[in-house]
C-alpha positions in Angstrom: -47.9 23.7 155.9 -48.1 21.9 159.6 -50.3 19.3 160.7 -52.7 21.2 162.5 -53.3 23.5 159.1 -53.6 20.2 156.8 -56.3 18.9 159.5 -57.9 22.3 158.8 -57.8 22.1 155.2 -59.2 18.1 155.4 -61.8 19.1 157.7 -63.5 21.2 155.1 -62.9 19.4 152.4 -64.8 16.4 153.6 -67.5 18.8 155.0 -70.4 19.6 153.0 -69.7 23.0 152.4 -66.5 22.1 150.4 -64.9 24.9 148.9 -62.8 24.1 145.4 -60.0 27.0 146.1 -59.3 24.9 149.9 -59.6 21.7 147.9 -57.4 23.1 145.0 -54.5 24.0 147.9 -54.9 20.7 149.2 -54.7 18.9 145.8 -51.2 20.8 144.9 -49.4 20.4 148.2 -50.0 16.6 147.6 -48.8 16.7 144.2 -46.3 19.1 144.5 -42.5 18.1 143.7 -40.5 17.3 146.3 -37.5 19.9 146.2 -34.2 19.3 145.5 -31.0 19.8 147.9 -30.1 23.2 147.9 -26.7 23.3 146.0 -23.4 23.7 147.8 -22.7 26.7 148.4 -20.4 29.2 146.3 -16.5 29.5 148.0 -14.6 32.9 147.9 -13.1 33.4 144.7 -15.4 31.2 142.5 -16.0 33.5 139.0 -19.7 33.6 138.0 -21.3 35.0 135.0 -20.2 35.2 131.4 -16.7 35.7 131.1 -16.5 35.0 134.6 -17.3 38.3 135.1 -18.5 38.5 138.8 -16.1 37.2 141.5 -17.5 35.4 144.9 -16.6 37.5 147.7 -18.6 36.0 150.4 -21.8 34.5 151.5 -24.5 37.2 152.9 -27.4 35.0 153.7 -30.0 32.3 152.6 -33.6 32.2 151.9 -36.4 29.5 150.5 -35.3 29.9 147.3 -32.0 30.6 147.3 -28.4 31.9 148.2 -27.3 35.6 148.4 -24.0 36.7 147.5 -21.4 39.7 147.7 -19.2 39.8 144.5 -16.9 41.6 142.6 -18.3 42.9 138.9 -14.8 42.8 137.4 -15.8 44.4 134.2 -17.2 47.6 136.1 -14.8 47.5 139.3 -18.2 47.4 141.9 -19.3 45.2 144.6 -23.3 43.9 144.1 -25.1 41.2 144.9 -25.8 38.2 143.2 -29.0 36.1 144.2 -29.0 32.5 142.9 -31.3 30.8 142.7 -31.5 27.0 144.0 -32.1 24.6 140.7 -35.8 23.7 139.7 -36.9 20.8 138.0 -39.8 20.5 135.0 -42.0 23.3 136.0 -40.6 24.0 138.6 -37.3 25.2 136.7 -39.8 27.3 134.0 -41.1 29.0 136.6 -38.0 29.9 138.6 -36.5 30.9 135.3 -40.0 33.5 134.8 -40.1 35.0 138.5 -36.5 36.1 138.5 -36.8 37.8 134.7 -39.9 39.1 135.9 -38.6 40.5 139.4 -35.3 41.8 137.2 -37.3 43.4 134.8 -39.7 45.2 137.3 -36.7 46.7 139.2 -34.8 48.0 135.9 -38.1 49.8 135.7 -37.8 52.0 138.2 -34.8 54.2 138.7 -35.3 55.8 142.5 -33.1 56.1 145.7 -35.5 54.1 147.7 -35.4 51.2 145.4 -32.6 48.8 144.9 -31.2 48.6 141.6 -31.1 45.7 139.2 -28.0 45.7 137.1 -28.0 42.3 135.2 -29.5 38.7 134.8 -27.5 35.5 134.0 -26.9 31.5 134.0 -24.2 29.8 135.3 -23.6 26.1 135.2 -27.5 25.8 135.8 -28.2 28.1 138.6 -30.2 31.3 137.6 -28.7 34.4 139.3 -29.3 38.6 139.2 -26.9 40.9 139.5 -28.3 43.8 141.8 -27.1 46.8 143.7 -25.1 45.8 147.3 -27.2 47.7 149.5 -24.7 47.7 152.7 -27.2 48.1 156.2 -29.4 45.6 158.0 -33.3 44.9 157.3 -35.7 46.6 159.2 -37.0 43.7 160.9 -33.1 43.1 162.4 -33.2 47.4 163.4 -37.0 46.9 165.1 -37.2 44.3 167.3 -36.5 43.9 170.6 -36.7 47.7 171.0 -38.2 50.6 171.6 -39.1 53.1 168.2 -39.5 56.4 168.8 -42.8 58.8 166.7 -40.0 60.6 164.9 -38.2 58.0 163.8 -41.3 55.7 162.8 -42.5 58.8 160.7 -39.1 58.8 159.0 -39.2 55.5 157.9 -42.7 55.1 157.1 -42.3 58.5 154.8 -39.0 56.7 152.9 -41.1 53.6 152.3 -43.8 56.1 151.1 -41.6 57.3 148.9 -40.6 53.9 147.6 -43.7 53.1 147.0 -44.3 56.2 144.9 -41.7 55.7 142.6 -43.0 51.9 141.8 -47.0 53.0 141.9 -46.3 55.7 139.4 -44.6 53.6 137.1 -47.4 50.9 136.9 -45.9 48.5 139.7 -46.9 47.5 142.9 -44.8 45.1 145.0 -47.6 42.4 146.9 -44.4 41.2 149.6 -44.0 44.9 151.6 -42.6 43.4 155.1 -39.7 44.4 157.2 -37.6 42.2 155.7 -37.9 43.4 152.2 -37.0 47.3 153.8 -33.1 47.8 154.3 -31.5 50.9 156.5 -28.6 51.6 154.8 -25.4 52.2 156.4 -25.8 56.2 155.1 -29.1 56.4 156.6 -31.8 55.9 154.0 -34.2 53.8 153.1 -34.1 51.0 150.2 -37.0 48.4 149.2 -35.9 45.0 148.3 -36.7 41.7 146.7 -39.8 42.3 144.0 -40.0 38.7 143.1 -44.0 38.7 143.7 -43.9 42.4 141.9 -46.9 43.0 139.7 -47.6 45.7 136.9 -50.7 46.9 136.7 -53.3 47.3 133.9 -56.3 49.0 133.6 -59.4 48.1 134.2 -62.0 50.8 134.7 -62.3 54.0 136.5 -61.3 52.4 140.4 -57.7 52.9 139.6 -54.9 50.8 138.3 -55.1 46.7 138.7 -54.0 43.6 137.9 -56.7 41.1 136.7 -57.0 38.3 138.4 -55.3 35.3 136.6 -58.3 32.7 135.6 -59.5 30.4 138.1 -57.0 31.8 140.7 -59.4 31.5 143.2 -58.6 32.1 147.3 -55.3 31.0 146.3 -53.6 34.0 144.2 -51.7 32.2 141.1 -48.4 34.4 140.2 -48.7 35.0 136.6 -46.4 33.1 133.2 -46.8 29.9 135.4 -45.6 30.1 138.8 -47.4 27.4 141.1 -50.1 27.7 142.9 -49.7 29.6 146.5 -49.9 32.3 148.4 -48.8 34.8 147.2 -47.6 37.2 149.8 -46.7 37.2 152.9 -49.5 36.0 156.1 -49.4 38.7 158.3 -48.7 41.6 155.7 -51.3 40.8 153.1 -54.1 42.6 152.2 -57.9 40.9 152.6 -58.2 41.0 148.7 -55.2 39.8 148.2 -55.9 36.7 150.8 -59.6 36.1 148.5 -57.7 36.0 145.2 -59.6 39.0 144.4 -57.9 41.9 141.4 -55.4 43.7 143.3 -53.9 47.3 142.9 -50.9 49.2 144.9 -53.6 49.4 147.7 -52.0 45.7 149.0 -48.8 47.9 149.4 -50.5 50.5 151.4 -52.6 48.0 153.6 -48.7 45.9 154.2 -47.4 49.5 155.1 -50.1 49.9 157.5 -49.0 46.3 159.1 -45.7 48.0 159.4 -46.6 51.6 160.7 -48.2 49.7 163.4 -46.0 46.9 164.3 -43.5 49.9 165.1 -45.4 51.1 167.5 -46.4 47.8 169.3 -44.0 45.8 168.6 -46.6 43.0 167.6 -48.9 43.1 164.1 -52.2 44.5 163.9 -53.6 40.8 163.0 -51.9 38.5 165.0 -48.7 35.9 163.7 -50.9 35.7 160.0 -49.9 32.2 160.0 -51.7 30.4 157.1 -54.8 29.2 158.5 -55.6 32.3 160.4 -55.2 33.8 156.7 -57.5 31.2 155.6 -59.9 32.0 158.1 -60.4 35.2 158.0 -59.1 36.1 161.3 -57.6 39.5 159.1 -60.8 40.9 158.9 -60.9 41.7 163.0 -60.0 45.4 163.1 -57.1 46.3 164.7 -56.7 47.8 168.4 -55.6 51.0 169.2 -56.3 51.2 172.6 -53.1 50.5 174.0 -51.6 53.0 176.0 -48.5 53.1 173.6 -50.7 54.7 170.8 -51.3 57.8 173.5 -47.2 58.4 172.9 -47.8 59.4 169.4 -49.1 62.1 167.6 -53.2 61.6 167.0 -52.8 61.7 163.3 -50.5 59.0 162.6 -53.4 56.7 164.5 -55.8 58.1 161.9 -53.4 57.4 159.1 -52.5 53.8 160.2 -56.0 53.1 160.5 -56.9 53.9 157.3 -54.2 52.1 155.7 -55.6 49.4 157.6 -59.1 49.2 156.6 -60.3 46.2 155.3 -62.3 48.0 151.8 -59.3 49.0 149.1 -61.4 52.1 148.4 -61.6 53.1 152.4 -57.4 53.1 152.1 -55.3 55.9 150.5 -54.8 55.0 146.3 -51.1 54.3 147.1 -48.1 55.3 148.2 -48.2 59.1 147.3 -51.3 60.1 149.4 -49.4 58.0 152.3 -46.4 60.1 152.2 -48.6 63.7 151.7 -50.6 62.4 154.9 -47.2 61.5 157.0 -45.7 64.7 155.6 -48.7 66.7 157.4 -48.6 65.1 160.8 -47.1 67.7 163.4 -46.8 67.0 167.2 -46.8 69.2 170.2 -43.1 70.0 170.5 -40.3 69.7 168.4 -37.1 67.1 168.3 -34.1 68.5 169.8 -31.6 68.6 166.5 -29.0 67.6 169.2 -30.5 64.5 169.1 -29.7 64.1 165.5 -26.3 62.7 164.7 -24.1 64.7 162.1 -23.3 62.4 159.1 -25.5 59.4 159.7 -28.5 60.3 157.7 -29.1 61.4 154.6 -29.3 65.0 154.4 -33.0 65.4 153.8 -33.7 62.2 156.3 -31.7 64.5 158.8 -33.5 67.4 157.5 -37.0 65.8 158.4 -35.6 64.7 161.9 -34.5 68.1 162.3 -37.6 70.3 161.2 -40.2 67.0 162.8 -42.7 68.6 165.1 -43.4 65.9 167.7 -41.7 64.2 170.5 -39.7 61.2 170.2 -40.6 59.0 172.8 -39.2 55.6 173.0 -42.2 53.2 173.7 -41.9 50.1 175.6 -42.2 46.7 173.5 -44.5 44.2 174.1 -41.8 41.4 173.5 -40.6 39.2 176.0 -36.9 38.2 176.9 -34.9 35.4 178.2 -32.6 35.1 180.5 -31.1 31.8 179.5 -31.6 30.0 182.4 -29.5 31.8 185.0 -31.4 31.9 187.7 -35.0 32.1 189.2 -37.8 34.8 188.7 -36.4 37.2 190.8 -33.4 37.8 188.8 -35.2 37.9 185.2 -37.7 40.7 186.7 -34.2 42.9 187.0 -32.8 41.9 183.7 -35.8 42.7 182.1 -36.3 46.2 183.6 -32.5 46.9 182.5 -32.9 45.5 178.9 -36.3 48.1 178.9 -34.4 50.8 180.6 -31.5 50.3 177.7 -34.2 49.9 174.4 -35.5 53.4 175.6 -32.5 54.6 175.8 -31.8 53.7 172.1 -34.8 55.2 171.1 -33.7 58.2 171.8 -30.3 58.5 170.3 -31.2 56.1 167.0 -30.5 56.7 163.7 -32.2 55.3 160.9 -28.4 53.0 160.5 -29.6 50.2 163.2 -28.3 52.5 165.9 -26.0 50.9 168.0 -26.9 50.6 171.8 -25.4 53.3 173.7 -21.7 52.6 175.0 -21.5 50.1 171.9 -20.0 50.1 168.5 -21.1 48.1 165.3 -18.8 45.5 164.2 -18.7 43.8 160.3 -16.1 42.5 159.0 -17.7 39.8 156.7 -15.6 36.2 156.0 -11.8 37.1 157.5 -9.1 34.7 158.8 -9.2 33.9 162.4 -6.4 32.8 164.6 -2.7 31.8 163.2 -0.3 28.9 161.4 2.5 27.4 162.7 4.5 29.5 159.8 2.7 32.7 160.6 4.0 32.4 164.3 7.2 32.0 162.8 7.1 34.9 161.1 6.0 36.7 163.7 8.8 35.8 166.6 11.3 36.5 164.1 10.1 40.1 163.9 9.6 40.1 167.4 13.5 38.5 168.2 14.5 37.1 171.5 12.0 38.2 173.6 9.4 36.0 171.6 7.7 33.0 173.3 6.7 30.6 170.9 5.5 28.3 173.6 2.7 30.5 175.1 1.8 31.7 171.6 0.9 28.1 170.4 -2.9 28.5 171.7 -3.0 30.9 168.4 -3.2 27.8 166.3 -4.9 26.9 164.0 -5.7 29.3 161.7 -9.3 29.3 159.8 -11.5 30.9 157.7 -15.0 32.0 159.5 -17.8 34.4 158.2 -19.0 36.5 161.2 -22.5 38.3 161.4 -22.5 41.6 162.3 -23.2 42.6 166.1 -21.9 45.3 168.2 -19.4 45.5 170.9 -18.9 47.7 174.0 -17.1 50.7 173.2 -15.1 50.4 177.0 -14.3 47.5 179.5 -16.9 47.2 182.0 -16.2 49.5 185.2 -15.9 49.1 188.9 -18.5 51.6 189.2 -20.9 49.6 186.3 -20.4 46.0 188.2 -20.9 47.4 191.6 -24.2 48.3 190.2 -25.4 45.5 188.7 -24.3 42.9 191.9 -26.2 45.3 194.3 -29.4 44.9 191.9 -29.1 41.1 192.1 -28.1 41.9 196.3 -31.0 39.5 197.9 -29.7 36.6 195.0 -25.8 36.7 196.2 -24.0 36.0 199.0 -19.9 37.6 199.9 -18.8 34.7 202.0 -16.0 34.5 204.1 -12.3 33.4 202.1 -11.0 30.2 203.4 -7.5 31.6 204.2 -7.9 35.0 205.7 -11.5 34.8 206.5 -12.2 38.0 204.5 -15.8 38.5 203.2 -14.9 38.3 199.9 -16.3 36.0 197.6 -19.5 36.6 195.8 -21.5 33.5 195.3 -25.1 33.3 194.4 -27.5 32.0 197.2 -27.1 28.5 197.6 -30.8 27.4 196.7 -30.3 28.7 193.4 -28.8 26.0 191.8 -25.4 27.7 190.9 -23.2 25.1 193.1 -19.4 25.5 192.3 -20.2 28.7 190.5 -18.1 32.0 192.1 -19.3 35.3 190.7 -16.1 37.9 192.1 -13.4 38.2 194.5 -13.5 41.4 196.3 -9.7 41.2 197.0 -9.1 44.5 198.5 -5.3 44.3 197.4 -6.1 44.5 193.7 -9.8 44.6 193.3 -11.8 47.9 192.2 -15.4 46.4 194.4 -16.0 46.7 198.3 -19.4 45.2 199.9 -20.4 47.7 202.4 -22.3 47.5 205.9 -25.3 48.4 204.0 -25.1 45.1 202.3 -24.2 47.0 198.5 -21.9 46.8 196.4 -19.6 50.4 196.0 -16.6 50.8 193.6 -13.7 51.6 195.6 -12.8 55.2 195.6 -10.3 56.1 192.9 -11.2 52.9 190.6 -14.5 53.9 189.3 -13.4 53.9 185.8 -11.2 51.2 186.4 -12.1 47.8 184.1 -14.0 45.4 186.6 -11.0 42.7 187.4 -11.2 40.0 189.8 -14.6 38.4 188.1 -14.8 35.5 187.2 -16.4 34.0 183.8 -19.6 33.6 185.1 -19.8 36.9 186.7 -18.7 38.5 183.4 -21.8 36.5 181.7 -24.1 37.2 184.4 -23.4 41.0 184.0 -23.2 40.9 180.2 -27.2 38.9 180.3 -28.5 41.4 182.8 -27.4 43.8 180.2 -29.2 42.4 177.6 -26.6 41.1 176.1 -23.9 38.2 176.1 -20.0 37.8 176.1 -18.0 37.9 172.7 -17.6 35.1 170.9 -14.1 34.2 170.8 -14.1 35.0 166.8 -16.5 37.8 167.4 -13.9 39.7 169.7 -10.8 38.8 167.3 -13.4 40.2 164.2 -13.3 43.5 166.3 -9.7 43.5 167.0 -8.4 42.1 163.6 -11.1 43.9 160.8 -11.2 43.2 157.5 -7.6 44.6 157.0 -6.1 42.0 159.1 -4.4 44.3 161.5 -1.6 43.0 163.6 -2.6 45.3 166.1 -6.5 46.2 167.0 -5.5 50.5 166.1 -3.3 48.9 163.0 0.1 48.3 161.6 2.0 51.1 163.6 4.3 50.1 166.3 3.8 50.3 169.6 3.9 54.0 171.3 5.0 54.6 174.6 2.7 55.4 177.1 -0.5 55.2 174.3 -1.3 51.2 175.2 -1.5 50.0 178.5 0.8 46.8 178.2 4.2 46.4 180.2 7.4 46.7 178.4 8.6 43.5 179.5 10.9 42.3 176.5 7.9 39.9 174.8 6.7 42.9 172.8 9.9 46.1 172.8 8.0 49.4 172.8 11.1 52.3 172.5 13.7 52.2 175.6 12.6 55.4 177.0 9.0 54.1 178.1 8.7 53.3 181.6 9.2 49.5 182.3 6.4 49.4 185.0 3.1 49.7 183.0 -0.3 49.5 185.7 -4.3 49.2 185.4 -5.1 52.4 184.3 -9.3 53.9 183.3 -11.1 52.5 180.3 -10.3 54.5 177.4 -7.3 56.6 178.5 -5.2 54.6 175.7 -4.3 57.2 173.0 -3.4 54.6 170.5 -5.5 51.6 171.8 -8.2 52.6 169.6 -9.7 50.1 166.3 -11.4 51.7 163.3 -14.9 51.3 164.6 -13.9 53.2 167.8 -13.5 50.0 170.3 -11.0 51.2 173.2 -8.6 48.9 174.6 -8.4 45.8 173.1 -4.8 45.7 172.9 -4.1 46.3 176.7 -4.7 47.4 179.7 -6.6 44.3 181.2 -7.2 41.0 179.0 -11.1 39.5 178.1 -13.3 37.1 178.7 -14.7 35.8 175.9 -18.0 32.6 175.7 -15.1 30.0 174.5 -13.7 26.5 176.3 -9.9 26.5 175.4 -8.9 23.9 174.2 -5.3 23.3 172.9 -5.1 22.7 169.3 -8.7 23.7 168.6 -10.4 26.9 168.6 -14.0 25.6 167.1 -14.3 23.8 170.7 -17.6 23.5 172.2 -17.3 21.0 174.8 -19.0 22.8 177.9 -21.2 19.3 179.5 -21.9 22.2 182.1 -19.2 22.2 184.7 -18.7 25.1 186.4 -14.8 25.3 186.5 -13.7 24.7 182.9 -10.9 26.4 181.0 -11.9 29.6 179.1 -10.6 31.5 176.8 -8.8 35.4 177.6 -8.4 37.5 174.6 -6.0 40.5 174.7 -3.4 42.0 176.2 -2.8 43.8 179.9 -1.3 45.9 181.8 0.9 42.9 183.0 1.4 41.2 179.9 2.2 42.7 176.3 2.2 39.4 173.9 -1.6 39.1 173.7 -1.6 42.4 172.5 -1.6 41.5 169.1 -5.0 40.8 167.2 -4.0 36.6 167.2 -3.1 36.9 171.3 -4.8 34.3 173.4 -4.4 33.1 176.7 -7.0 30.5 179.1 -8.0 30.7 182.8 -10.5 28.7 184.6 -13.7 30.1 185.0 -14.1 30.2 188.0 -10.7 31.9 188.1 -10.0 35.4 188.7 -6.8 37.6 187.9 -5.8 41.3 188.1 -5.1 41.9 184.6 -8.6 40.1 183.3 -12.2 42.2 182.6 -14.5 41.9 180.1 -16.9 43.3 177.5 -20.5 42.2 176.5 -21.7 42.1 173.0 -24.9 42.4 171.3 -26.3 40.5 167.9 
């Protein structure tokens, strides 16, 4: 709770219209045991469980209560996840111990596609832990924002949770903690609900449905039931009125959180504001929501009506739960029909591609109400263009999403978990002995050292960024740049930003017409030369790569990040695998460093993106192995690849990944080379990358 809250909570304390709930918050925050250090984390390999049944794969992410884990059920040959729980004290321990047999036994309950699965519940060495399905995909919060959503893809997902829901109101549960990040996409398209730690069942009390009696004395504050401690239970933004006043609940919370959802799709923003806990404690939930933005006029007129009454503030106004939500989204029909072109084969499940399919309204991508940054690059001017290109990209996505976090267009997800980055001094002599004489150890000693690193997923361009894509992008920023003259020929061809900018030292390109692909016409734009439109952009320098890459909406590679999409989980030598090198299939030079066969020509020159038969990884990333090298958001520095020692100078060594057209060593997944940044060479482009 922050200062300004506590001031809150003092303030009416003291005032003579105490209240006793506001008083009881205050009295168990102040007496409340501090928390211990979370414990140190679990390392690859660790056996959990009794028997030592499950083995620790990797680390998957971290909440307030605890650590989640991939691992290996060795008895049943299956990856799941384990949740561990961080070690209580006293009470505090009792009631850990209760919420996670509760949540486990809740979710054993229910046997539904939409709902993750519970397999077991154990100890080890103190830490609780449970055993659940490994739902591979990303949350929904991580899919929505940031973007546009279109109608047919909102009704898709708000149906699935409907569905969820179903299955846990008819079986006498409702779940009290509905948000986006308790909603996984799945990697096969679906929909899975998550996390019922706050789950109720329900009991009966009347004739106004099924629902949970309020626990004695719970007050504003809703008490969890078999001792958990005082709090909110719930999540400020997402929870229902009654459920804010302590009131009886029933599975109408879930519908009223689902509401928050539907709507927060649309917007981008929630119905009610950031929910934080004061506004909670206020009231502030009761102001009705406003549809009277103009992105509500994009959707059909029924989901409105249906989002709104999920939204009202009486239970009994709201559908019973979350069967009459799903029959009302099921009956909302548009004015014309999704194009089934626009529904990717294989990505969805069949009756999610079904629904798509057969959906009778338009799926227009609405505009977010979220702002962006542009990381400090330059003045106003500039983030007015990024801005309208990251706006023109998110409706882009909308249209071509799947219920998998879609990737943007032109880009390709990339997950590869915890892998080995880099190389040891006896892997490199392993590897010049296969390669014989033509190995050179020397350059190949940036490659050290090797390490272990755990890597998010994100996505990566498909292609090297064009010619024809730059050209673009430095005519948009035209009035912020300047092509001066070269000191030795007096050719206009360095690009520059405009010297009250703030950039000094900083070159953006070198519009060498000897080896570049980018003229600067009389009309003062940028063209790609004819010929090298598809060519990869060379002859930029770091910055220009980055200043492209956050126009974009996005940001270069880390230096792991591109070796994650090059190397994969399977630790390929090669970013298309183990096979050798075919001739003519990967742009690299056979130039004795790397022997492709004798036949192949031994002159090997910048060729389009993508035209590499071979140069192709799992995940469908062209040309990582040749063609030109990358730029990658890394300082080389010899001996250390975990470098971050920037201090802001314009002209420091970074790192190239890859190989090129001139130079076949860096082909390989490990290959590394440096170059100045403000440096520019023939054989270096770049790609951007999204997180």
């Amino acid at each position: 709770m922050d200062d300004s809250t506590t001031r809150k909570l003092t303030a009416s304390r003291d005032s003579s219209t105490q209240d006793p709930a506001l008083d009881e918050i205050l009295r168990a925050v102040a007496h409340a045991p501090a928390r211990r250090p979370p414990p140190e984390p679990a390392q690859p390999g660790e056996r959990w469980g009794a028997g030592g049944r499950y083995t620790i794969e990797r680390r998957l992410g971290r909440g307030g209560m605890g650590t989640v884990y991939s691992a290996t059920d060795t008895m049943l040959h299956r990856e799941v996840a384990l949740k561990v729980l961080d070690p209580g004290s006293g009470d505090d321990g009792a009631v850990q111990r209760a919420r996670l047999l509760r949540e486990a036994r809740i979710a054993a309950r229910i046997e539904h596609e939409r709902v993750a699965r519970i397999y077991d519940v154990g100890e080890h060495e103190g830490a609780l832990f449970v055993a659940m399905e490994l739902v591979r995909g990303v949350t929904l919060r991580r899919w929505m924002d940031g973007r546009a959503v279109a109608a047919g893809e909102i009704l898709a997902v708000a149906r699935q949770i409907a569905e969820g829901l179903a299955a846990l109101h008819a079986s006498g549960v409702f779940h009290r903690d509905l948000k986006p990040e308790n909603v996984m996409l799945t990697d096969q398209g679906g929909v899975r609900l998550l996390d019922f730690g706050l789950a109720r069942q329900t009991a009966r009390v009347g004739g106004d449905g099924e629902r949970s009696a309020p626990v004695a004395g719970e007050g504003r504050a809703a008490r969890v039931s078999e001792g958990e401690s005082l709090a909110f239970a719930g999540t400020p933004g997402y929870m229902a009125p009654e459920q804010c006043e302590g009131k009886a609940l029933d599975a109408r919370v879930d519908v009223f959180a689902l509401g928050v959802i539907v709507y927060e799709l649309v917007t981008g923003v929630r119905p009610f504001g950031s929910g934080a806990s004061e506004e909670v404690v206020e009231g502030r939930v009761r102001v009705a929501p406003d549809f009277s933005g103009a992105v509500w006029k994009e959707m059909p007129a029924r989901l409105q009506e249906v989002c709104a009454r999920m939204l009202a503030w009486e239970p009994a106004e709201r559908f019973s739960g979350g069967a009459g939500v799903g029959d009302a989204l099921h009956g909302i029909r548009g004015d014309s029909v999704l194009p089934a072109a626009l529904v990717p084969s294989g990505r969805l499940l069949p009756s999610v591609a079904q629904e798509l399919a057969n959906a009778e309204t338009e799926a227009a991508p609405v505009p977010r109400r979220r702002g962006w940054r542009v990381g400090g690059l330059i003045g106003v001017a500039a983030t007015l263009v990024a801005a309208g290109l990251m706006i023109a990209r998110s409706a882009s996505v909308g249209h071509h999403a799947t219920l998998r976090p879609p990737p943007v267009p032109g880009m390709a997800w990339v997950d590869v978990g915890a892998i080995t980055v880099g190389r040891s001094p006896a892997d490199l002599d392993r590897e010049c002995v296969a390669i014989g004489p033509g190995c050179d150890r020397k350059k190949m000693q940036g490659e050290v050292p090797s390490s272990r690193v755990t890597i998010a997923p994100f996505q990566l361009d498909v292609y090297e960024v064009t010619n024809e894509e730059m050209a673009t992008t430095l005519t948009m920023l035209g009035g912020l740049l300047s092509v001066v003259d070269d000191e030795d020929d007096h050719y206009p061809r360095d690009v520059r930003w405009n010297k009250d900018l703030g950039h000094d030292g900083e070159v953006i390109a070198d519009l060498n017409p000897l080896v570049g692909g980018i003229e600067y016409g009389a009309d003062h734009s940028f063209h790609a030369r004819a010929g090298r439109e598809q060519w990869p952009a060379v002859q930029v320098t770091w910055h220009g790569a980055r200043l492209f890459c956050t126009t974009r909406g996005k940001s270069l590679p880390t230096e792991d990040e591109w070796e994650a999409a090059a190397r994969g989980r399977d630790d390929r030598p090669w970013p298309w695998g183990s096979a050798p090198l075919r001739c003519g299939e990967v742009v690299v030079p056979r130039d004795g460093l790397i022997v492709m066969p004798s036949s192949c020509p031994e002159k090997v020159s910048l060729g389009p993106v993508g035209q590499a038969a071979q140069d192709v990884t799992p995940d469908g990333i062209h040309d990582l192995g040749g063609n030109v090298a990358e730029w990658v958001d890394a300082v080389y520095v010899e001996g250390n690849r975990a470098a971050r020692v920037d201090a802001g100078a314009a002209d420091l060594p970074k790192v190239v990944r890859g190989g090129s057209f001139f130079q076949s060593i860096e082909a390989r997944t490990s290959g590394r080379s440096r170059q100045l940044a403000n440096g520019v060479g023939y054989n270096v482009g770049f790609r951007c990358a999204v997180r």
